[in-house]
C-alpha beads as a LAMMPS data file, in Angstrom:
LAMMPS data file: protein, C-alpha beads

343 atoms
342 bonds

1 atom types
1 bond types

-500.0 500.0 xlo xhi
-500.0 500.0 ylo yhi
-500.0 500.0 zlo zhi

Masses

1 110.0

Atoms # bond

1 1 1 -139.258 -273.580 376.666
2 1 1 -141.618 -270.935 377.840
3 1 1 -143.857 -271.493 375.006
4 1 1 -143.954 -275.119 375.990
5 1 1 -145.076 -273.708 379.809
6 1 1 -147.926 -271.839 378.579
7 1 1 -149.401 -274.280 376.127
8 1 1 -149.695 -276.099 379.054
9 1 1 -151.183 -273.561 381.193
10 1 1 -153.704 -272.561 379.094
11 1 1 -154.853 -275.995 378.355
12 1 1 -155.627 -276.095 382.153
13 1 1 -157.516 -273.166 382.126
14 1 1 -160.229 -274.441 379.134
15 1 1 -160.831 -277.729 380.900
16 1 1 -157.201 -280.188 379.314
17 1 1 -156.912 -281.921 382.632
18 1 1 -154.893 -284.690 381.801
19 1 1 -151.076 -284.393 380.983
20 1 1 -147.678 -286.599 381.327
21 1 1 -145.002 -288.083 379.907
22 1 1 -142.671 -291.334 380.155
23 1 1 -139.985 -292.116 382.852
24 1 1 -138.295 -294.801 382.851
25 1 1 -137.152 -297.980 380.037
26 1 1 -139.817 -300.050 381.287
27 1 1 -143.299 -299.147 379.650
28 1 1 -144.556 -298.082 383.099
29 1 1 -148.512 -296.369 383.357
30 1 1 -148.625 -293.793 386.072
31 1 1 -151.653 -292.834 387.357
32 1 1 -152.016 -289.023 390.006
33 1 1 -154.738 -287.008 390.927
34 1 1 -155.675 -284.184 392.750
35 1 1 -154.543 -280.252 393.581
36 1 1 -155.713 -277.729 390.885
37 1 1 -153.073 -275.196 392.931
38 1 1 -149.605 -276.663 390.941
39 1 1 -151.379 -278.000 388.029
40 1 1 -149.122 -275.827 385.428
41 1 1 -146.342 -276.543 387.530
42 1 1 -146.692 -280.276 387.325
43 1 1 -147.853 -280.428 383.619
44 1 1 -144.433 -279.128 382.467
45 1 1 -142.647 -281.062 384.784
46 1 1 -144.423 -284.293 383.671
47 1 1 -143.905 -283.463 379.977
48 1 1 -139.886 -282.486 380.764
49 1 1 -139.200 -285.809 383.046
50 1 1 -141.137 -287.548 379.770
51 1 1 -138.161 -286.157 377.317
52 1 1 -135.093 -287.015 379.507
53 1 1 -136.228 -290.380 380.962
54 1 1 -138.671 -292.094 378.513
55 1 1 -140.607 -295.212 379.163
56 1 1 -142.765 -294.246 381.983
57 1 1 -146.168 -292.067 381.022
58 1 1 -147.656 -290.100 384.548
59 1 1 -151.374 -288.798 383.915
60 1 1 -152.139 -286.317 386.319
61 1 1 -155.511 -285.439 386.293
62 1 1 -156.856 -281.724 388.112
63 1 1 -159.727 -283.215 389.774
64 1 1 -158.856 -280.425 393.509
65 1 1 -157.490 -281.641 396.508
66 1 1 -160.336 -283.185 397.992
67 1 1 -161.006 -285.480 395.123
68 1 1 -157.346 -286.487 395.110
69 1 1 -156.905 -287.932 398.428
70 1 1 -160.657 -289.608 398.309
71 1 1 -159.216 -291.773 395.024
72 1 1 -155.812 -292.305 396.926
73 1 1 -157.833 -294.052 399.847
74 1 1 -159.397 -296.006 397.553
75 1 1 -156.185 -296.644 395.992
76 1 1 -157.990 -295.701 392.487
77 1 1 -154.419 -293.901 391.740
78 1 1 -150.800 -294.255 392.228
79 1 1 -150.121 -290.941 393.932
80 1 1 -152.339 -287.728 394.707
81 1 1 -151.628 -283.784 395.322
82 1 1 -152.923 -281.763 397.774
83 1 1 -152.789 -278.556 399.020
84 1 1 -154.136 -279.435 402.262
85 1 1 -151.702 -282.916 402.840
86 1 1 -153.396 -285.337 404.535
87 1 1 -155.343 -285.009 407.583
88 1 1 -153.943 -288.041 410.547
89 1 1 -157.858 -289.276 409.815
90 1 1 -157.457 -289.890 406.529
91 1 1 -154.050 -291.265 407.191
92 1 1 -154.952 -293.915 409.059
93 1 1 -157.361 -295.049 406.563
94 1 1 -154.717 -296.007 403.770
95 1 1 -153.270 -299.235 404.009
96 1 1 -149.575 -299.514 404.306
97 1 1 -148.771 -295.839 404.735
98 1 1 -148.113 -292.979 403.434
99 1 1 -145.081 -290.886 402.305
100 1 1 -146.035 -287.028 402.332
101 1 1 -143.811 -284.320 400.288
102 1 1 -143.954 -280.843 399.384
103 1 1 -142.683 -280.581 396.108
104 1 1 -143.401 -276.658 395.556
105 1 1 -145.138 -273.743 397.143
106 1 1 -147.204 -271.110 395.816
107 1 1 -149.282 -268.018 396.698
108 1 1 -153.189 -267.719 396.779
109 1 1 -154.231 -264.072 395.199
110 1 1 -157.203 -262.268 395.268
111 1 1 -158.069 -262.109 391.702
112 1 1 -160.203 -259.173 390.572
113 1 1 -162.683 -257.894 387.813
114 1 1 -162.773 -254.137 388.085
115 1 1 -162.069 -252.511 384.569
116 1 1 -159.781 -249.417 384.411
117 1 1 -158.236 -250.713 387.928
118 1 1 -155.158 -251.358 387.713
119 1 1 -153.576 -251.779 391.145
120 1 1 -156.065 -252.514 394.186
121 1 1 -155.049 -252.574 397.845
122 1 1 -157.159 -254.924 399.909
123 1 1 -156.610 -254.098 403.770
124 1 1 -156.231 -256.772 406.341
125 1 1 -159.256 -255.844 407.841
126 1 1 -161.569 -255.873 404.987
127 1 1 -160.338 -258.629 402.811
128 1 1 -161.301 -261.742 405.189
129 1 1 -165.188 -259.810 405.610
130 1 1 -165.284 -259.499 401.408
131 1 1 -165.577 -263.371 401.865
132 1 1 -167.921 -263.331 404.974
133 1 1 -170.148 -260.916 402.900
134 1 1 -170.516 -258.217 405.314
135 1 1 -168.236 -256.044 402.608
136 1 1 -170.311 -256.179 399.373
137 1 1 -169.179 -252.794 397.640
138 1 1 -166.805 -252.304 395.859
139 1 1 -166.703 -248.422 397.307
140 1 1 -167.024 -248.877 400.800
141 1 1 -165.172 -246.574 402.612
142 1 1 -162.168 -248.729 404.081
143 1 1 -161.452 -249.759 400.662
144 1 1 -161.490 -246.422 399.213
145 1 1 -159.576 -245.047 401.933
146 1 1 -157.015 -247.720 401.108
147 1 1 -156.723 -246.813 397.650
148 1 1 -156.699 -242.786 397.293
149 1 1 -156.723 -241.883 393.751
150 1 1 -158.334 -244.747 392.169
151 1 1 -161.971 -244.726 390.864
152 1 1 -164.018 -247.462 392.752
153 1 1 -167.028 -248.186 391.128
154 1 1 -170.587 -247.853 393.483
155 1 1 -171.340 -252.065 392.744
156 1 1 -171.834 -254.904 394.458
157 1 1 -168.990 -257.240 394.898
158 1 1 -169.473 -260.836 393.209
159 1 1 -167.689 -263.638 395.637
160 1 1 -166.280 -266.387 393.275
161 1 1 -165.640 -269.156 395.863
162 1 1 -164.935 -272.651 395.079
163 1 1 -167.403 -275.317 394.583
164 1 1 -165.505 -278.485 395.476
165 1 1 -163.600 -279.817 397.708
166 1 1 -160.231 -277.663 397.843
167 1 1 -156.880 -277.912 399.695
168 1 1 -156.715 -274.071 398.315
169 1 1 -159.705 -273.637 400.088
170 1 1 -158.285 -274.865 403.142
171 1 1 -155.118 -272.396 402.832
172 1 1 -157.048 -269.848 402.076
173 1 1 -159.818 -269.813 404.917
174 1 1 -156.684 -271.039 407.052
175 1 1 -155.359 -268.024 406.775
176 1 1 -158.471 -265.579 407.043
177 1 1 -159.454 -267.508 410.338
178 1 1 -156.084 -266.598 411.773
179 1 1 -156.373 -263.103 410.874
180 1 1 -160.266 -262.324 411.532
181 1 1 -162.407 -263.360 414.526
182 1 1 -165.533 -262.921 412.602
183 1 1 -164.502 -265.172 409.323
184 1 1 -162.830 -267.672 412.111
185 1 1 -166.066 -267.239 414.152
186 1 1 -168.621 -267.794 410.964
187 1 1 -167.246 -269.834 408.744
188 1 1 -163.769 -271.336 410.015
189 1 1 -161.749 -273.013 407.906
190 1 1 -161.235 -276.626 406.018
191 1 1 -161.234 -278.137 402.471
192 1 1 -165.028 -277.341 402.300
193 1 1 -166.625 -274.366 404.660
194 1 1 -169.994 -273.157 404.683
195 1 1 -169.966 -270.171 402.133
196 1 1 -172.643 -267.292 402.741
197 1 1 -176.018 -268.034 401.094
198 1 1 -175.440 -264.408 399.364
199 1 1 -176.962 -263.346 395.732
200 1 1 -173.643 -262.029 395.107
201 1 1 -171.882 -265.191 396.130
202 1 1 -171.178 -267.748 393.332
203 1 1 -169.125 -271.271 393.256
204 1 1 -166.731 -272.435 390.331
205 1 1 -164.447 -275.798 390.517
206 1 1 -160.848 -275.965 390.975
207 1 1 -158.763 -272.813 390.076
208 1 1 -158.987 -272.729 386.289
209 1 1 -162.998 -272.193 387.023
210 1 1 -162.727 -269.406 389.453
211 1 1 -159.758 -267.692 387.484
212 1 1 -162.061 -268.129 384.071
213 1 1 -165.323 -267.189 385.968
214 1 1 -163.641 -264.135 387.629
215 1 1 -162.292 -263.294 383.975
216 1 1 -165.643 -263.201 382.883
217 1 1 -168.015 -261.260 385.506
218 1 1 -167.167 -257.572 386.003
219 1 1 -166.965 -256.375 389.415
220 1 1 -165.979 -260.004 390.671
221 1 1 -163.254 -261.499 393.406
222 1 1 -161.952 -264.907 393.834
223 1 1 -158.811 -266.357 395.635
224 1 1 -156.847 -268.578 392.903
225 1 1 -153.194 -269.908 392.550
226 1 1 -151.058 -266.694 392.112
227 1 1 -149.759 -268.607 388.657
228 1 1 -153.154 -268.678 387.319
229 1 1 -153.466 -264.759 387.891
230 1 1 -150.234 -264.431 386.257
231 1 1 -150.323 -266.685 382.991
232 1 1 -154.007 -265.693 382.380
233 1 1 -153.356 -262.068 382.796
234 1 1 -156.132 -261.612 385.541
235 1 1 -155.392 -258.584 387.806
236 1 1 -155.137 -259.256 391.153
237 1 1 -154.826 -257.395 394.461
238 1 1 -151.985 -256.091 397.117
239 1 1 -152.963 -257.254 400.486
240 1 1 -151.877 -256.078 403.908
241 1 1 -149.284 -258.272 405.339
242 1 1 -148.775 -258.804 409.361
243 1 1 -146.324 -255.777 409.393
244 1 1 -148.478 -253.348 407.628
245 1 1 -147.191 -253.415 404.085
246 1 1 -149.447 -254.099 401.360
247 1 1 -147.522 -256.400 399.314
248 1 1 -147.891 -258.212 395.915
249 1 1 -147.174 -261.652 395.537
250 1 1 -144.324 -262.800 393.499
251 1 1 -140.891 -265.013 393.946
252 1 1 -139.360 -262.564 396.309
253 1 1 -142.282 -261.720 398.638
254 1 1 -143.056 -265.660 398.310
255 1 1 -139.224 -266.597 400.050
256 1 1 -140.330 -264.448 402.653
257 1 1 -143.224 -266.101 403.971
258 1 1 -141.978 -269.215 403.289
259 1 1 -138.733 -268.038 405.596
260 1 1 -141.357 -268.146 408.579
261 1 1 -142.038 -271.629 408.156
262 1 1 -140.588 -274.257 411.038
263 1 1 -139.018 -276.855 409.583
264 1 1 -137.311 -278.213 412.987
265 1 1 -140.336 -280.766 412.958
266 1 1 -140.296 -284.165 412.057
267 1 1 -143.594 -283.804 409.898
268 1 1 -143.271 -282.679 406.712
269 1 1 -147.155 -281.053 406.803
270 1 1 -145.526 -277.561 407.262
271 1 1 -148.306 -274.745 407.598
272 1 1 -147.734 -270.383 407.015
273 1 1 -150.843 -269.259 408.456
274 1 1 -149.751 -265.473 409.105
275 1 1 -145.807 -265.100 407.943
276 1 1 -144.031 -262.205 410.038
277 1 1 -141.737 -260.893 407.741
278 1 1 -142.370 -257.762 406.464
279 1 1 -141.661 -258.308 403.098
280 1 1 -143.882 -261.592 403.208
281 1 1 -146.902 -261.987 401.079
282 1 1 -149.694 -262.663 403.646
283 1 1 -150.945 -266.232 402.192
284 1 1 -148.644 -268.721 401.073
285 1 1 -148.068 -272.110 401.278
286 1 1 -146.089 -275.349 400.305
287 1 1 -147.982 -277.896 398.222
288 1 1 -147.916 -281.403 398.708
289 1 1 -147.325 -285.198 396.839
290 1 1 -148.771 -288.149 398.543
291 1 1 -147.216 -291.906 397.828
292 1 1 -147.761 -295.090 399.228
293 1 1 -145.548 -296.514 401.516
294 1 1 -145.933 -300.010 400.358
295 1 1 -147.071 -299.061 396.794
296 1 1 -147.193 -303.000 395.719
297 1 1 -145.390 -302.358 392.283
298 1 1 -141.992 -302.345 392.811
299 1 1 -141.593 -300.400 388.949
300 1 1 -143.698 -297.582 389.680
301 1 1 -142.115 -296.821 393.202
302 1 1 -138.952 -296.795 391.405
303 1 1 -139.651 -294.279 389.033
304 1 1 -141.731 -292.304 391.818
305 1 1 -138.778 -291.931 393.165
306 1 1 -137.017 -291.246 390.400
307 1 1 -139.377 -288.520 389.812
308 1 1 -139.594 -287.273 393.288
309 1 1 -135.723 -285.958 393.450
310 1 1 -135.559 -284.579 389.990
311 1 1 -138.622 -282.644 390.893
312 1 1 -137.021 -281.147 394.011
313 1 1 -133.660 -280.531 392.077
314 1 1 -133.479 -279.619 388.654
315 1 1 -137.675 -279.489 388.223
316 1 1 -137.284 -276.096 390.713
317 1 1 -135.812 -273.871 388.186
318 1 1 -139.174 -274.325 386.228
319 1 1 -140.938 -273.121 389.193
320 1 1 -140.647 -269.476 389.168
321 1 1 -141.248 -268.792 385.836
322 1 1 -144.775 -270.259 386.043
323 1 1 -145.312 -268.483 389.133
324 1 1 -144.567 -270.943 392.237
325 1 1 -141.650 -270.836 394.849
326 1 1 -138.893 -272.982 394.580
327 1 1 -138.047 -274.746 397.563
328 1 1 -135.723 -274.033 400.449
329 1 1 -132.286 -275.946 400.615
330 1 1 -133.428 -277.896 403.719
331 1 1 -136.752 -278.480 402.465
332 1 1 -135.380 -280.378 399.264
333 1 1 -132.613 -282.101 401.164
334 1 1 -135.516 -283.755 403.640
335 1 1 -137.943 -284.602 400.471
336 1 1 -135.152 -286.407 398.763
337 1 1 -134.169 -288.119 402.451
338 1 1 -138.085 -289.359 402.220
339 1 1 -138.512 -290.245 398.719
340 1 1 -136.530 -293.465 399.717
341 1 1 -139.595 -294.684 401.761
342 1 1 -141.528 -294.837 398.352
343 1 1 -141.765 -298.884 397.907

Bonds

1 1 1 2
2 1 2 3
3 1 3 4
4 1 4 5
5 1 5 6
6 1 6 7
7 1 7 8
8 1 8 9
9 1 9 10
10 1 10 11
11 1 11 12
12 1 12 13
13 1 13 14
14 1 14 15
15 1 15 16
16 1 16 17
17 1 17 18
18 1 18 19
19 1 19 20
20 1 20 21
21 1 21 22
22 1 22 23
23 1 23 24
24 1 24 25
25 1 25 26
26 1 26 27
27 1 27 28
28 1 28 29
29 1 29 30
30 1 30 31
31 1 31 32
32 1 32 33
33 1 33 34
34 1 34 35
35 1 35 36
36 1 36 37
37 1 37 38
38 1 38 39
39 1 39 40
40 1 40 41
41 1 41 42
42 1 42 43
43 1 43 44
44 1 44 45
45 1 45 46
46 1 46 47
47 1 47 48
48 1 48 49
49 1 49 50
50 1 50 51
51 1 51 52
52 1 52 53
53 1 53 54
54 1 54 55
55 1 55 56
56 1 56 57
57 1 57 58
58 1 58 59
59 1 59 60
60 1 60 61
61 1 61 62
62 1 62 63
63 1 63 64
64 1 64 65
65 1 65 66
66 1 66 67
67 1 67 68
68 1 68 69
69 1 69 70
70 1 70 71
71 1 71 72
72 1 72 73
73 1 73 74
74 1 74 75
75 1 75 76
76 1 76 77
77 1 77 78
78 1 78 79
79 1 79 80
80 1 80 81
81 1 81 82
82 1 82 83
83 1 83 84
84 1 84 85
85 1 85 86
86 1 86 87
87 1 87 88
88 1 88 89
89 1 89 90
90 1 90 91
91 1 91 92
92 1 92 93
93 1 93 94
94 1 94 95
95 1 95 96
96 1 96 97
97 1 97 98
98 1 98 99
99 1 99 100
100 1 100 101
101 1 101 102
102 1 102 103
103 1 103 104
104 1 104 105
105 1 105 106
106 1 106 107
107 1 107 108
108 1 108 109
109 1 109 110
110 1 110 111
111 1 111 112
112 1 112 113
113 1 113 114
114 1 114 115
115 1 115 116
116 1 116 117
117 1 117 118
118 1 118 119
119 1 119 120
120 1 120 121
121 1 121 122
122 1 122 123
123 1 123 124
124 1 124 125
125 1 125 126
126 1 126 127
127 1 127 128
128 1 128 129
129 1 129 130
130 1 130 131
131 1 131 132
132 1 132 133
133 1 133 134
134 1 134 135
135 1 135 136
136 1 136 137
137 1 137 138
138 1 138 139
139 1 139 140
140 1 140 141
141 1 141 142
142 1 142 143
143 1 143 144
144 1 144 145
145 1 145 146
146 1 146 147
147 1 147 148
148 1 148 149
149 1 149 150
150 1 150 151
151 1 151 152
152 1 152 153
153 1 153 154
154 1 154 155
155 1 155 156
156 1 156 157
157 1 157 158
158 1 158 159
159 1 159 160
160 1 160 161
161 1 161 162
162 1 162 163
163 1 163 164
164 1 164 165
165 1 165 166
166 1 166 167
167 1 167 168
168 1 168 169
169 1 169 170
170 1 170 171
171 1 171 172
172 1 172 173
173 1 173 174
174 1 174 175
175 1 175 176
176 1 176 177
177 1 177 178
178 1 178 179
179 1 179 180
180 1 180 181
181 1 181 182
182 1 182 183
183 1 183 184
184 1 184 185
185 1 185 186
186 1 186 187
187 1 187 188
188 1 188 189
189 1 189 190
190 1 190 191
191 1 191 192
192 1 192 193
193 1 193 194
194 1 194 195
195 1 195 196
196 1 196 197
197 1 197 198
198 1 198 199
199 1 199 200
200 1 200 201
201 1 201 202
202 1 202 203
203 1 203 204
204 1 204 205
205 1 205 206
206 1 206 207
207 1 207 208
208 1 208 209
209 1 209 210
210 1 210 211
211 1 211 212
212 1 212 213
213 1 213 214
214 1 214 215
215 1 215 216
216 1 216 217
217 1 217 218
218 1 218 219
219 1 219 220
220 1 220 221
221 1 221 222
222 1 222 223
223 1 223 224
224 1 224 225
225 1 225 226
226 1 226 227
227 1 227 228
228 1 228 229
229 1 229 230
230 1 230 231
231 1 231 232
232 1 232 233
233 1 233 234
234 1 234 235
235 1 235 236
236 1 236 237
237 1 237 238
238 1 238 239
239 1 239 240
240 1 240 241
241 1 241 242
242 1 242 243
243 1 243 244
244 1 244 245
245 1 245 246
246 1 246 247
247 1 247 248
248 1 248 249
249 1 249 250
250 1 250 251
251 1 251 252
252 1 252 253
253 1 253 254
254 1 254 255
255 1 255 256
256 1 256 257
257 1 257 258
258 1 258 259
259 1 259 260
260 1 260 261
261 1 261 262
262 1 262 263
263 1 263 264
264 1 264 265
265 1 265 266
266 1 266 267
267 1 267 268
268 1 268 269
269 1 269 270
270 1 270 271
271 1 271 272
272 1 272 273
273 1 273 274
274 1 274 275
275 1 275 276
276 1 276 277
277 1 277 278
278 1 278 279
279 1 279 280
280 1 280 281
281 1 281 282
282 1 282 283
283 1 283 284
284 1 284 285
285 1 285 286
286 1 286 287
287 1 287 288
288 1 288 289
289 1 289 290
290 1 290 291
291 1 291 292
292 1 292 293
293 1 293 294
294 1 294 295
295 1 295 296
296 1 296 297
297 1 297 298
298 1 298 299
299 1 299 300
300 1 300 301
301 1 301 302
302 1 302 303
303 1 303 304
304 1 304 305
305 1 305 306
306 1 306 307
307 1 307 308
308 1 308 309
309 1 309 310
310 1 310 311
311 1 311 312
312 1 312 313
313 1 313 314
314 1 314 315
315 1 315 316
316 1 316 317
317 1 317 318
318 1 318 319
319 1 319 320
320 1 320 321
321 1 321 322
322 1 322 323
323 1 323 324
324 1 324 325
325 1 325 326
326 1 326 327
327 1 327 328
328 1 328 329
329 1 329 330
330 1 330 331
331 1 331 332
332 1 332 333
333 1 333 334
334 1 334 335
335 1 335 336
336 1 336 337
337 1 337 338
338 1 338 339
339 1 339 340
340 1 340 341
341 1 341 342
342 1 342 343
């Protein structure tokens, strides 16, 4: 099964965008796009949900977040993913509605390029102003100070940002504008931001071309779906969390910050800017699905659904082992409650 997982994985990360399987005992054509974030995580569970329910093929094509929810306006798909959900703007611009569902979660790492380093601390300080530019070595001294013992090298940092439009963008700067003034104060945050016009800042679509871009520039950092660090074997670094702990991310420090979520709400669009626990990774976030309300096929809505709550039952014990966070019990219990406005 795992070999399955990472065939997928690493088809992502040379450029294999498309993958799905059937559904259903109608031949049914499902058409998604979007979120680079979950892409491994949805490319096994559309080729699993194609074994045990056949009839129905779902393409998902990795186009990012912002690309996603542009062709779901236009109704050029059936559903979309997005890191970022849906904004209430672009909500009110899709006829008939929309049904919005976190199906996962994940972390966003700090992928780095430094050879012979094999564990870097990043301080909550300095990690927003790597991305603002005004830290561009790699041994200035609140970095070194952070990481006694290790050999720094004397070179400039190379920024690998993303290019397009990116709901991991948006979590990302999210987070560094609730955390530091000056990022929140010169860049701020969204799906797109206005990146330093730096030499030593450089763009790359959609995670699999910042994680393969970081992978192959020495001295680099870029911010990438913690599963993409993993499966690729890219280092990546400990941050400072809100309690002082520098903390790696993985499935326990994951439940943590998702544990600071609110979920007494009646929207599902469920933001961790800065999670307080102080075992929490420091950027985390859920990831979301987007259906139509009134879809117009009454087949495909069916085996959307269908889809929908075996995804956020049995399809979250393939979460963890391709690096995402399974959902909390009262998270799946409201996605499956929703699914039922798919029509």
């Amino acid at each position: 099964m795992k070999s399955t997982f990472l065939r997928y994985v690493l088809a992502a990360l040379i450029g294999l965008f498309v993958a799905g399987g059937p559904a259903f005992a109608q031949n049914v054509r499902i058409s998604g796009a979007g979120a680079s974030f979950p892409f491994p995580l949805y490319s096994a569970w559309f080729q699993k949900y194609s074994q045990i329910t056949p009839g129905v093929r779902i393409d998902y094509q990795s186009t990012g977040s912002g690309a996603g929810v542009r062709s779901f306006i236009q109704r050029l798909v059936d559903f979309a993913g997005s890191d970022a959900a849906i904004s209430d703007e672009e909500k009110a611009q899709i006829d008939g509605g929309v049904v919005v569902l976190p199906l996962t979660a994940g972390e966003v790492v700090l992928a780095y390029n430094l050879p012979g380093v094999k564990e870097l601390k990043l301080p909550r300080e300095v990690y927003p102003l790597i991305f603002t530019g005004d830290v561009n070595r790699w041994n200035d001294p609140r970095i070194v100070a952070a990481n006694p013992g290790v050999t720094l090298p004397d070179q400039t940092i190379t920024v690998v940002r993303r290019s397009d439009s990116s709901g991991t963008t948006f979590v990302f700067t999210q987070h560094l504008s609730a955390i530091s003034e000056p990022f929140k104060t010169k860049l701020g945050f969204g799906t797109t931001v206005q990146w330093p016009s730096l030499p030593n800042f450089i763009g790359a679509p959609r995670n699999d071309g910042i994680t393969a871009t970081v992978m192959q520039t020495p001295g680099a950092i870029g911010y990438i779906e913690y599963g993409f660090a993993r499966l690729s074997n890219t280092p990546f670094a400990l941050l400072e969390n809100k309690s002082g702990n520098f903390v790696k991310a993985g499935d326990e420090a994951g439940q943590a910050a998702l544990a600071s979520a609110d979920f007494s709400g009646d929207d599902l669009r469920i933001w961790i800017t800065d999670p307080t626990d102080p075992k929490a990774y420091p950027i985390a976030t859920f990831t979301w699905l987007l259906f139509y309300k009134k879809h117009g096929n009454e087949q495909i809505a069916a085996a959307l659904r269908d889809f929908v709550k075996w995804a956020a039952t049995d399809g979250q014990t393939m979460a963890s082992e391709l690096g995402y966070i399974p959902l909390p019990k009262i998270v799946v219990e409201r996605v499956i409650a929703e699914s039922a406005n798919i029509q």
